[in-house]
C-alpha positions in Angstrom: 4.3 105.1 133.1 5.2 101.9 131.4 8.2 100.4 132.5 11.9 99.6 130.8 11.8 96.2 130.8 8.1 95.6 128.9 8.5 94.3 125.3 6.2 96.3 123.2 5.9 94.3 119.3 6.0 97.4 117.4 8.8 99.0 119.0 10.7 95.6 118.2 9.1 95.5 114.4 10.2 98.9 114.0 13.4 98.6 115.9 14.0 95.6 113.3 12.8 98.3 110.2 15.5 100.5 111.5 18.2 98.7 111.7 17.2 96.6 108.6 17.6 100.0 107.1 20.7 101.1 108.4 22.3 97.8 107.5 21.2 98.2 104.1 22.5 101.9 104.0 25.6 100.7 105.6 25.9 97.7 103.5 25.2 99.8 99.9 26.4 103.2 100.9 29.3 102.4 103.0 30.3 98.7 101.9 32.5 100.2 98.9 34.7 103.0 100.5 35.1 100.9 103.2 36.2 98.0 100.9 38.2 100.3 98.9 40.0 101.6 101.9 40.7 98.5 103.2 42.3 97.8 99.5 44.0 100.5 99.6 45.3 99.8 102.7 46.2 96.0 101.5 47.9 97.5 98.6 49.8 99.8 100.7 51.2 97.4 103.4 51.9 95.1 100.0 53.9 98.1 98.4 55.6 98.4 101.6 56.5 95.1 102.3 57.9 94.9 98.2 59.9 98.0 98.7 61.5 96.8 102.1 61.9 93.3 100.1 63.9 95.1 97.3 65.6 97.8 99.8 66.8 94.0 101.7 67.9 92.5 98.2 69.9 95.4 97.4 71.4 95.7 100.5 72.2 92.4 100.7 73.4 92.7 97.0 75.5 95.5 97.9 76.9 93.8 100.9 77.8 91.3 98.9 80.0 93.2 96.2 81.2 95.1 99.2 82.9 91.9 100.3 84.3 90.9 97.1 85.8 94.2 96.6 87.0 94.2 99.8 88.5 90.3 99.7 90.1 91.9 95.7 91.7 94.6 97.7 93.1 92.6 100.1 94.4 89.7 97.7 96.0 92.6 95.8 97.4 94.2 98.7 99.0 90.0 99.7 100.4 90.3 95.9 101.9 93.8 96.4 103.3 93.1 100.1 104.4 89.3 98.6 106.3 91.4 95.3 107.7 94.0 97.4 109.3 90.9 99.7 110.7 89.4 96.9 112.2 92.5 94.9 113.3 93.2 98.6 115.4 89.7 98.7 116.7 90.2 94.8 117.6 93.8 95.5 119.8 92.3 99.1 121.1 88.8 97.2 122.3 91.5 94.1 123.9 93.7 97.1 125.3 90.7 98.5 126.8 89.1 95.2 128.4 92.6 94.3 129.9 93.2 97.6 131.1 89.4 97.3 132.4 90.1 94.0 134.7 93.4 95.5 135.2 91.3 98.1 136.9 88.7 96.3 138.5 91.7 93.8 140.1 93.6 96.6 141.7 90.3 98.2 142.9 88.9 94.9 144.4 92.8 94.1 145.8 92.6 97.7 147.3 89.0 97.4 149.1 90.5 94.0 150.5 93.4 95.5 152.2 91.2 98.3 153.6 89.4 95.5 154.7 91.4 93.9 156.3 93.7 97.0 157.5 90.3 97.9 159.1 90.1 94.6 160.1 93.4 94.6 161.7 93.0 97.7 163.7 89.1 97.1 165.2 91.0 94.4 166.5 94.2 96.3 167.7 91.8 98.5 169.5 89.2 96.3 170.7 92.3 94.6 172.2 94.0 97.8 173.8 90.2 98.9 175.5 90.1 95.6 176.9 93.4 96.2 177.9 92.4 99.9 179.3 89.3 98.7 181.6 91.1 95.7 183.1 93.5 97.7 183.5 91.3 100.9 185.0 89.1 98.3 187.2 91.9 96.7 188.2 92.6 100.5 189.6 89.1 101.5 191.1 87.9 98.6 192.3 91.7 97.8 191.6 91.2 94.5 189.1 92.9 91.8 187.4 90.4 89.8 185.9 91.2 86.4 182.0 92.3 87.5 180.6 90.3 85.1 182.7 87.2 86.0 181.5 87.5 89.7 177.8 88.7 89.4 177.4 85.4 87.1 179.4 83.3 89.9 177.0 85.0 92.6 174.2 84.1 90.7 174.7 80.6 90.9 175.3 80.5 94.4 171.7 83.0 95.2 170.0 80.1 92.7 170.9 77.8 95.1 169.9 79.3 97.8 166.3 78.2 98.7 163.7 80.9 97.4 160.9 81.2 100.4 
Protein backbone atom coordinates (compact mmCIF):
# COMPACT_ATOMS: atom_id res chain seq x y z
CA UNK A 1 0.00 0.00 0.00
CA UNK A 2 1.45 3.26 -1.15
CA UNK A 3 1.03 6.03 1.13
CA UNK A 4 -1.02 9.60 1.08
CA UNK A 5 1.65 11.77 1.17
CA UNK A 6 3.95 10.21 -2.10
CA UNK A 7 3.78 12.43 -5.16
CA UNK A 8 3.22 10.26 -8.04
CA UNK A 9 4.03 12.55 -11.70
CA UNK A 10 1.14 11.19 -13.48
CA UNK A 11 -1.40 11.69 -11.02
CA UNK A 12 -0.16 15.40 -10.86
CA UNK A 13 -0.02 15.60 -15.00
CA UNK A 14 -3.35 14.20 -15.09
CA UNK A 15 -4.61 16.04 -12.06
CA UNK A 16 -3.35 19.20 -14.05
CA UNK A 17 -5.37 17.66 -17.44
CA UNK A 18 -8.35 17.60 -15.32
CA UNK A 19 -8.54 20.60 -14.03
CA UNK A 20 -7.07 22.31 -17.20
CA UNK A 21 -10.22 20.78 -18.50
CA UNK A 22 -12.73 21.84 -16.11
CA UNK A 23 -11.39 25.39 -16.17
CA UNK A 24 -11.73 25.42 -19.78
CA UNK A 25 -15.44 23.99 -19.54
CA UNK A 26 -16.00 26.35 -16.80
CA UNK A 27 -14.41 29.17 -18.45
CA UNK A 28 -16.49 28.51 -22.18
CA UNK A 29 -19.54 26.74 -20.86
CA UNK A 30 -20.19 28.61 -17.82
CA UNK A 31 -18.24 32.06 -18.32
CA UNK A 32 -21.36 33.53 -20.20
CA UNK A 33 -24.51 32.70 -17.97
CA UNK A 34 -22.52 33.55 -15.22
CA UNK A 35 -21.52 36.90 -16.82
CA UNK A 36 -25.01 37.45 -17.98
CA UNK A 37 -26.33 36.83 -14.59
CA UNK A 38 -24.09 38.95 -12.99
CA UNK A 39 -25.39 41.68 -15.74
CA UNK A 40 -28.50 41.07 -15.04
CA UNK A 41 -28.07 41.43 -11.68
CA UNK A 42 -25.97 44.91 -12.30
CA UNK A 43 -28.80 46.02 -14.39
CA UNK A 44 -31.28 45.13 -11.78
CA UNK A 45 -29.61 46.83 -8.63
CA UNK A 46 -29.09 49.90 -11.44
CA UNK A 47 -32.98 49.85 -12.16
CA UNK A 48 -33.51 49.81 -8.56
CA UNK A 49 -31.39 52.33 -7.49
CA UNK A 50 -33.06 54.72 -10.68
CA UNK A 51 -36.49 53.90 -9.59
CA UNK A 52 -35.79 54.77 -5.81
CA UNK A 53 -33.86 57.94 -7.31
CA UNK A 54 -37.09 58.97 -9.19
CA UNK A 55 -39.56 57.57 -6.29
CA UNK A 56 -36.99 60.31 -3.94
CA UNK A 57 -37.29 63.17 -6.68
CA UNK A 58 -40.91 62.90 -6.74
CA UNK A 59 -41.37 62.72 -3.35
CA UNK A 60 -39.28 65.42 -2.73
CA UNK A 61 -41.11 67.20 -5.69
CA UNK A 62 -44.35 66.57 -4.08
CA UNK A 63 -43.23 67.64 -0.74
CA UNK A 64 -42.29 70.56 -2.10
CA UNK A 65 -45.73 71.70 -3.80
CA UNK A 66 -47.23 70.30 -0.65
CA UNK A 67 -45.59 73.22 1.09
CA UNK A 68 -46.39 75.90 -1.19
CA UNK A 69 -49.91 74.93 -1.17
CA UNK A 70 -49.92 74.71 2.15
CA UNK A 71 -47.86 78.31 2.85
CA UNK A 72 -51.00 79.63 -0.32
CA UNK A 73 -53.57 78.29 2.11
CA UNK A 74 -52.35 79.91 4.92
CA UNK A 75 -51.55 83.39 3.35
CA UNK A 76 -55.13 83.18 2.13
CA UNK A 77 -56.45 82.20 5.28
CA UNK A 78 -54.06 85.71 6.95
CA UNK A 79 -56.03 87.68 3.94
CA UNK A 80 -59.51 86.32 4.90
CA UNK A 81 -58.94 86.56 8.95
CA UNK A 82 -57.06 90.26 8.08
CA UNK A 83 -60.60 91.24 5.70
CA UNK A 84 -62.92 89.80 8.10
CA UNK A 85 -61.02 92.31 10.98
CA UNK A 86 -61.36 95.08 8.99
CA UNK A 87 -65.12 94.78 7.63
CA UNK A 88 -65.44 93.89 11.40
CA UNK A 89 -64.06 97.49 12.49
CA UNK A 90 -66.13 99.34 9.37
CA UNK A 91 -69.33 97.40 10.28
CA UNK A 92 -68.58 98.76 14.49
CA UNK A 93 -67.23 102.54 13.41
CA UNK A 94 -70.75 102.56 10.86
CA UNK A 95 -72.66 101.27 14.18
CA UNK A 96 -70.91 103.78 16.18
CA UNK A 97 -71.36 106.91 13.77
CA UNK A 98 -75.25 106.02 13.47
CA UNK A 99 -75.82 105.62 17.06
CA UNK A 100 -73.72 108.95 17.38
CA UNK A 101 -75.82 110.48 14.76
CA UNK A 102 -79.39 109.48 16.94
CA UNK A 103 -77.51 110.37 19.69
CA UNK A 104 -76.98 113.72 18.70
CA UNK A 105 -80.77 113.71 16.93
CA UNK A 106 -82.58 112.67 20.06
CA UNK A 107 -80.67 115.45 22.32
CA UNK A 108 -81.12 118.24 19.79
CA UNK A 109 -85.15 116.99 19.49
CA UNK A 110 -85.09 116.88 23.38
CA UNK A 111 -83.30 120.40 23.80
CA UNK A 112 -86.35 121.67 21.37
CA UNK A 113 -89.03 120.28 23.13
CA UNK A 114 -87.75 121.99 26.49
CA UNK A 115 -87.84 125.07 24.54
CA UNK A 116 -90.42 125.03 23.40
CA UNK A 117 -92.49 123.65 26.79
CA UNK A 118 -90.38 126.42 28.29
CA UNK A 119 -91.96 128.65 25.80
CA UNK A 120 -95.13 127.19 26.16
CA UNK A 121 -95.05 127.57 29.62
CA UNK A 122 -93.50 131.71 29.98
CA UNK A 123 -96.44 132.33 28.02
CA UNK A 124 -99.22 130.55 30.17
CA UNK A 125 -97.62 132.27 32.72
CA UNK A 126 -97.25 135.87 31.49
CA UNK A 127 -100.75 135.18 30.29
CA UNK A 128 -102.20 134.18 33.79
CA UNK A 129 -100.03 137.35 35.51
CA UNK A 130 -101.74 139.66 33.13
CA UNK A 131 -105.04 138.26 34.20
CA UNK A 132 -103.96 138.49 37.99
CA UNK A 133 -102.73 141.81 37.60
CA UNK A 134 -106.23 143.12 35.58
CA UNK A 135 -108.47 141.95 37.98
CA UNK A 136 -106.34 142.63 41.19
CA UNK A 137 -106.14 145.95 39.46
CA UNK A 138 -109.99 146.24 38.72
CA UNK A 139 -110.29 145.23 42.56
CA UNK A 140 -108.21 148.13 44.14
CA UNK A 141 -108.90 150.85 42.10
CA UNK A 142 -112.71 149.52 41.75
CA UNK A 143 -112.65 150.34 38.45
CA UNK A 144 -113.01 148.39 34.96
CA UNK A 145 -110.56 149.53 32.57
CA UNK A 146 -111.08 149.02 28.72
CA UNK A 147 -109.23 145.29 28.24
CA UNK A 148 -107.46 146.33 25.53
CA UNK A 149 -106.18 149.55 27.31
CA UNK A 150 -104.87 147.35 30.18
CA UNK A 151 -103.60 144.12 28.43
CA UNK A 152 -101.32 146.73 26.31
CA UNK A 153 -100.32 148.60 29.70
CA UNK A 154 -99.51 144.91 31.23
CA UNK A 155 -97.60 144.21 28.42
CA UNK A 156 -95.17 146.81 28.88
CA UNK A 157 -94.65 146.15 32.31
CA UNK A 158 -94.19 141.76 31.55
CA UNK A 159 -91.54 143.31 28.71
CA UNK A 160 -89.72 144.62 31.34
CA UNK A 161 -89.66 142.16 33.42
CA UNK A 162 -86.47 140.08 32.84
CA UNK A 163 -87.20 136.96 30.57
CA UNK A 164 -84.99 133.91 32.21
Amino acid sequence: MESIMNIDPGLIIWTLVNFGIFLFLILKLGTKPILNGIRARETKIKESIEAAERAKSDAQRLLQETEKKLSEAQKEMNEIIAKGREQAEKILNRATDEAEAVKRQKVEEAKNEIEKSKDNAIKQLRTEVADLVVNATEKILDETLDKEKHYKMIEQYIEKLPSN
